[in-house]
C-alpha positions as CSV (number, residue, x, y, z in Angstrom):
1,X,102.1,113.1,114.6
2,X,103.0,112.4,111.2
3,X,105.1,115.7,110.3
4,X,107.1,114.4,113.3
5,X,108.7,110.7,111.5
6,X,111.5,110.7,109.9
7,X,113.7,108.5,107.6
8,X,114.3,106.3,110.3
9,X,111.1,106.1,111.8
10,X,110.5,104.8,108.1
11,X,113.3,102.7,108.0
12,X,112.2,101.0,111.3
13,X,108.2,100.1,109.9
14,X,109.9,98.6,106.8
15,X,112.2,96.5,108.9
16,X,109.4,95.2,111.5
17,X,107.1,94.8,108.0
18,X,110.2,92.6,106.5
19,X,109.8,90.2,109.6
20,X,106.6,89.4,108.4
21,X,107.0,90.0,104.6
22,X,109.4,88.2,102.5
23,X,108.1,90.3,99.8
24,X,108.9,93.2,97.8
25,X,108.5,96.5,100.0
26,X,107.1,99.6,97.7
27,X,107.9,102.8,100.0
28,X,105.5,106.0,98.5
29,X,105.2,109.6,99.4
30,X,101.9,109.3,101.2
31,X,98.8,108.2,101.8
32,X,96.8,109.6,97.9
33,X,100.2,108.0,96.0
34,X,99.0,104.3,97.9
35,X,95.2,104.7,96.6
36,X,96.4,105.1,93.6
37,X,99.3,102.6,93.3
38,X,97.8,99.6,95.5
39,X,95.5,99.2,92.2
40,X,98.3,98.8,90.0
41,X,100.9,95.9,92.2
42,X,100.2,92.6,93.1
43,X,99.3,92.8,97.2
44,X,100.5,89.8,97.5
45,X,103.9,90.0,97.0
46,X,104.5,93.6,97.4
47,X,103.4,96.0,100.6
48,X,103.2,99.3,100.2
49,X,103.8,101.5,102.9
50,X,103.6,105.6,103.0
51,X,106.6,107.8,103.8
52,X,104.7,110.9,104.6
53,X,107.1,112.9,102.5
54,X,109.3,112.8,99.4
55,X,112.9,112.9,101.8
56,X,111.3,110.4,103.9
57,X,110.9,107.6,101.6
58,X,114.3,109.0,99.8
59,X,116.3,108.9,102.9
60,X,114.8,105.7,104.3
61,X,115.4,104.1,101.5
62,X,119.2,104.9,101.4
63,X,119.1,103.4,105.1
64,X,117.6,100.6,103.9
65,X,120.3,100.5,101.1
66,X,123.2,100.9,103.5
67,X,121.6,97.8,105.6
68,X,121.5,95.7,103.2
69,X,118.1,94.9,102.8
70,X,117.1,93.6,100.0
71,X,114.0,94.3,98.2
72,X,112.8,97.7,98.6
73,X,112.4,100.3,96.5
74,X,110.5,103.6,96.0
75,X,108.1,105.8,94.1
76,X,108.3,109.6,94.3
77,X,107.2,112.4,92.1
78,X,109.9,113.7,89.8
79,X,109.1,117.6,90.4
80,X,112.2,119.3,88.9
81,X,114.4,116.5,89.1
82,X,115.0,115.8,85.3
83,X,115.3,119.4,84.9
84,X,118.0,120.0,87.0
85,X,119.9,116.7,86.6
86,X,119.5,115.1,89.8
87,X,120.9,111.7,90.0
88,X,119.3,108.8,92.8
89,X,119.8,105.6,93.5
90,X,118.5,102.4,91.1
91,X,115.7,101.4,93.3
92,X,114.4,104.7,93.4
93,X,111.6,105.6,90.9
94,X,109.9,108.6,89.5
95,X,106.2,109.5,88.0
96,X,106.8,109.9,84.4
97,X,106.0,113.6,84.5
98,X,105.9,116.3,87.2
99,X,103.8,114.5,89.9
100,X,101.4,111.7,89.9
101,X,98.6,113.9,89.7
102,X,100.3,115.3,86.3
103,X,100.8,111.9,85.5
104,X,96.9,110.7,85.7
105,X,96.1,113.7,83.7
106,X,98.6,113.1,81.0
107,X,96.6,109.9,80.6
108,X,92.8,109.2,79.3
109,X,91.5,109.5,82.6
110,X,91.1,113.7,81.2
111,X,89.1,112.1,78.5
112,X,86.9,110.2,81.0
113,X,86.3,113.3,83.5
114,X,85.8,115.6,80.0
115,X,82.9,112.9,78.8
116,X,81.6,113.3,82.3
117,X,81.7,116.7,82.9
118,X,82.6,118.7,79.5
119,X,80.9,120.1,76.9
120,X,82.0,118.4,73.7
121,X,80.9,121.6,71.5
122,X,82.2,124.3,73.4
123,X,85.8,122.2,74.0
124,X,85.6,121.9,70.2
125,X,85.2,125.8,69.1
126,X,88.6,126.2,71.3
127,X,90.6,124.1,67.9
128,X,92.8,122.8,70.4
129,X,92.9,120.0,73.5
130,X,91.7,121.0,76.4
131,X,95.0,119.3,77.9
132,X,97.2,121.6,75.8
133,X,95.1,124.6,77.1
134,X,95.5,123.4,80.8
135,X,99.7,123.1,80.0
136,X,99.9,126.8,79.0
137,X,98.3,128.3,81.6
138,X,100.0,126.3,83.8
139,X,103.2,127.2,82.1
140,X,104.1,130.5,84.1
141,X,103.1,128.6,87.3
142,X,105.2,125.6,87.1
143,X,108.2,127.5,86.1
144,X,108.1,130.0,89.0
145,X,107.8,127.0,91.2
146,X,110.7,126.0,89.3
147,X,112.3,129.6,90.3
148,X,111.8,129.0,93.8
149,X,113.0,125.4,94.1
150,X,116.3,124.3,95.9
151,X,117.6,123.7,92.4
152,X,117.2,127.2,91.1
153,X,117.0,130.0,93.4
154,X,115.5,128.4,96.4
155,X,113.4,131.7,97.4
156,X,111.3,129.4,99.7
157,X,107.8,130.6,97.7
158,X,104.8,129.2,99.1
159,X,102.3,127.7,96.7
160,X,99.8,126.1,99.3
161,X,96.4,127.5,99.5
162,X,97.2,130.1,96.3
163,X,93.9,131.6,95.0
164,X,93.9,130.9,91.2
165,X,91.2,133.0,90.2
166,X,93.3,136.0,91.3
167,X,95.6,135.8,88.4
168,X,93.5,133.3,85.8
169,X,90.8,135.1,84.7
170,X,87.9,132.9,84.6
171,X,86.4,134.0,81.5
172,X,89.4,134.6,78.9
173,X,91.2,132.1,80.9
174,X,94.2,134.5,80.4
175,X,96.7,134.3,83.3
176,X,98.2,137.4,84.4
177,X,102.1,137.0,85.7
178,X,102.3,140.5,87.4
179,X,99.2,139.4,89.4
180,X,100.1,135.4,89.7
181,X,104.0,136.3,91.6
182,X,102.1,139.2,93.6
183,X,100.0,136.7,94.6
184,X,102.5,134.2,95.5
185,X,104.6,137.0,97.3
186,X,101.7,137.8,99.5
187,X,101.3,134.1,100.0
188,X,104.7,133.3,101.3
189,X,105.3,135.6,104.8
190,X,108.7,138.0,104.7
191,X,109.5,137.0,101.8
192,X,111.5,139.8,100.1
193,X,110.9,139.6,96.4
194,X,112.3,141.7,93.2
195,X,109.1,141.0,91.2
196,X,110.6,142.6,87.8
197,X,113.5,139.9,87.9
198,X,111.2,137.3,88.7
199,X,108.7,138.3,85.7
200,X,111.6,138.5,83.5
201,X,113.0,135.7,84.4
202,X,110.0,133.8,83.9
203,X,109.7,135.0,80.6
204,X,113.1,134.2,79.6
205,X,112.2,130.6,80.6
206,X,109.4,130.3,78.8
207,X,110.4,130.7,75.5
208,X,112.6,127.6,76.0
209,X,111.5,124.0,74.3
210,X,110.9,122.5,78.1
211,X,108.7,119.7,77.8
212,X,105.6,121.0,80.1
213,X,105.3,118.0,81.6
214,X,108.2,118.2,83.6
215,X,107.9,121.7,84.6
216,X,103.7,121.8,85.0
217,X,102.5,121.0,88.7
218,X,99.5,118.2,89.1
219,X,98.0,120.2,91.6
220,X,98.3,123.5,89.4
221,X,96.7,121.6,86.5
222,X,93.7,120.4,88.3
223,X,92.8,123.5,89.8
224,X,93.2,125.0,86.0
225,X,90.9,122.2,84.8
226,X,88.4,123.5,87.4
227,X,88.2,126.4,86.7
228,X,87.6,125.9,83.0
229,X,85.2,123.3,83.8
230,X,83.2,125.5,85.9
231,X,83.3,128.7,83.9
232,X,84.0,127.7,79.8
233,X,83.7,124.4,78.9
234,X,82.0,122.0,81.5
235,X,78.4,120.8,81.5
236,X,75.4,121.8,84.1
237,X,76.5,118.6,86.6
238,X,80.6,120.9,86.5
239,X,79.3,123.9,88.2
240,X,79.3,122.4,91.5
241,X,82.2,119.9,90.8
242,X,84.6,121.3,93.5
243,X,88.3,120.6,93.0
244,X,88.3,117.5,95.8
245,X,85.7,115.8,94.1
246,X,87.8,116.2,91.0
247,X,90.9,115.3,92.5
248,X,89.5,112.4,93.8
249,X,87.2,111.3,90.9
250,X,90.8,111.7,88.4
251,X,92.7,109.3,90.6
252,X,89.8,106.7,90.3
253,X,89.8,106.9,86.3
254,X,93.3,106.2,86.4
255,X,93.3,102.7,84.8
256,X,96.2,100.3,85.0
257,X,95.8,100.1,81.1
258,X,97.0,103.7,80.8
259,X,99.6,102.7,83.9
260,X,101.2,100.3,81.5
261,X,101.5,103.1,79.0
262,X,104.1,104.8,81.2
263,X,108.1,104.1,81.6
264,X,107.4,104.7,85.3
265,X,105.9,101.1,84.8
266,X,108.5,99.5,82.1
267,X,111.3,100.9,84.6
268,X,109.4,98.7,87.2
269,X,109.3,95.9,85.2
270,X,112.8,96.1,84.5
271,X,113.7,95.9,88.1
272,X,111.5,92.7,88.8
273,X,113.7,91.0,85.8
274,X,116.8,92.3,87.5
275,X,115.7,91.4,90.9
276,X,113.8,88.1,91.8
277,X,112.1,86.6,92.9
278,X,110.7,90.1,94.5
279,X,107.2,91.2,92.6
280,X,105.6,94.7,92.2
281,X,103.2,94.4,89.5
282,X,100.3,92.3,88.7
């Protein structure tokens, strides 16, 4: 039932919610962004409530907007936004990097699942972070994600369900771009692809000064850190770490210490000064 609400749908829990809220209203994406972010607010002044979808909480929100209603706002992930320039409204708010899950690893919680599951020495005889590894092979991925958005080409790709070990090879940890767009092509059904142009076009984007963070997917970068754990540089207990026990244990070594680190959370604070007596964070 839930791929069938819409904005309004949205816009109508929000309202009922206000009849019983005075509070601030924190609309999210879905249900992973609210175990995440119900850590971070104070619950006694702000509800949070899941959109099931970026455009949901974006377009309820603007009907919100329109209505008058006053303290709402929203958290969404930034995916190419930055990038291309797209301007939203000022109670709309987006993850400091690519995603939330991008966001999390940006943080020390890597450095908590790496003392966890790592292997010090052999992370060492690489001579550079793990994270900065994780960014450059997730490079090519994010940007033809980037290729295929509505802001770029809007070729409709499809990413879901994408077997990384087809084009990452688990031992050099090369990834192979020929083999990562065929496998994205066979992915996404009558799709009709020119997978020269596509290669050289990726290229041609990589050797721009994009900050990785805003191009690299959360989800591509976990699965990368997977498959290094498992193969180069994790410990006995990572060989049977599977990438939802990963996911899951990253979001819960997300600490609202490295929260306060972000300017997702100054931009926050900036709107409670602007906007009381409404509250989001503790």
């Amino acid at each position: 039932m839930r791929q069938y609400l819409t904005a309004n749908d949205i816009a109508n829990t929000v309202r009922m919610t206000r009849s019983l809220h005075g509070g601030t209203i924190l609309l999210v994406e879905g249900d992973t962004d609210i175990r995440v972010y119900e850590r971070f607010i104070d619950n006694n002044n702000c509800k949070l409530i899941p959109s099931f979808g970026k455009y949901n909480a974006i377009d309820a929100l603007t009907i919100l907007i329109r209505g008058n209603v006053k303290g709402i706002v929203s958290i969404v992930d930034a995916d190419f936004w930055r990038l291309d320039n797209i301007k939203y409204p000022n109670n709309l708010f987006l993850t400091e990097t690519h995603d939330l899950e991008s966001m999390i690893l940006c943080s020390d919680a890597l450095e908590k699942i790496l003392s966890e599951f790592g292997s010090d020495k052999k992370i060492k005889q690489t001579g550079k972070p793990l994270r900065d590894i994780l960014l450059e092979i997730a490079m090519p991925i994010g940007i033809l994600r980037w290729i295929s958005s509505p802001g770029k080409n809007n070729l409709s790709l499809k990413f879901k369900d994408l077997f990384f070990e087809k084009f990452i090879d688990k031992n050099t940890l090369d990834i192979n771009i020929e083999k990562l767009i065929g496998e994205v092509k066979n992915n996404s059904f009558n799709v009709i692809l020119d997978e020269n142009l596509i290669k050289n076009e990726i290229m041609q984007l990589l050797s721009k000064p994009y900050d990785p963070w805003q191009i690299c997917s959360g989800h591509d970068l976990v699965e990368i850190l997977s498959i290094c754990l498992r193969n180069e540089f994790g410990n006995k207990k990572a060989k049977t770490v599977t990438i939802q026990v990963l996911d899951s244990v990253l979001r819960i070594s997300y600490e609202y210490s490295y929260f306060r680190l972000t300017g997702l959370y100054s931009s926050l604070e900036s709107w409670e000064k602007l906007n009381p007596p409404f509250k989001i964070l503790k």
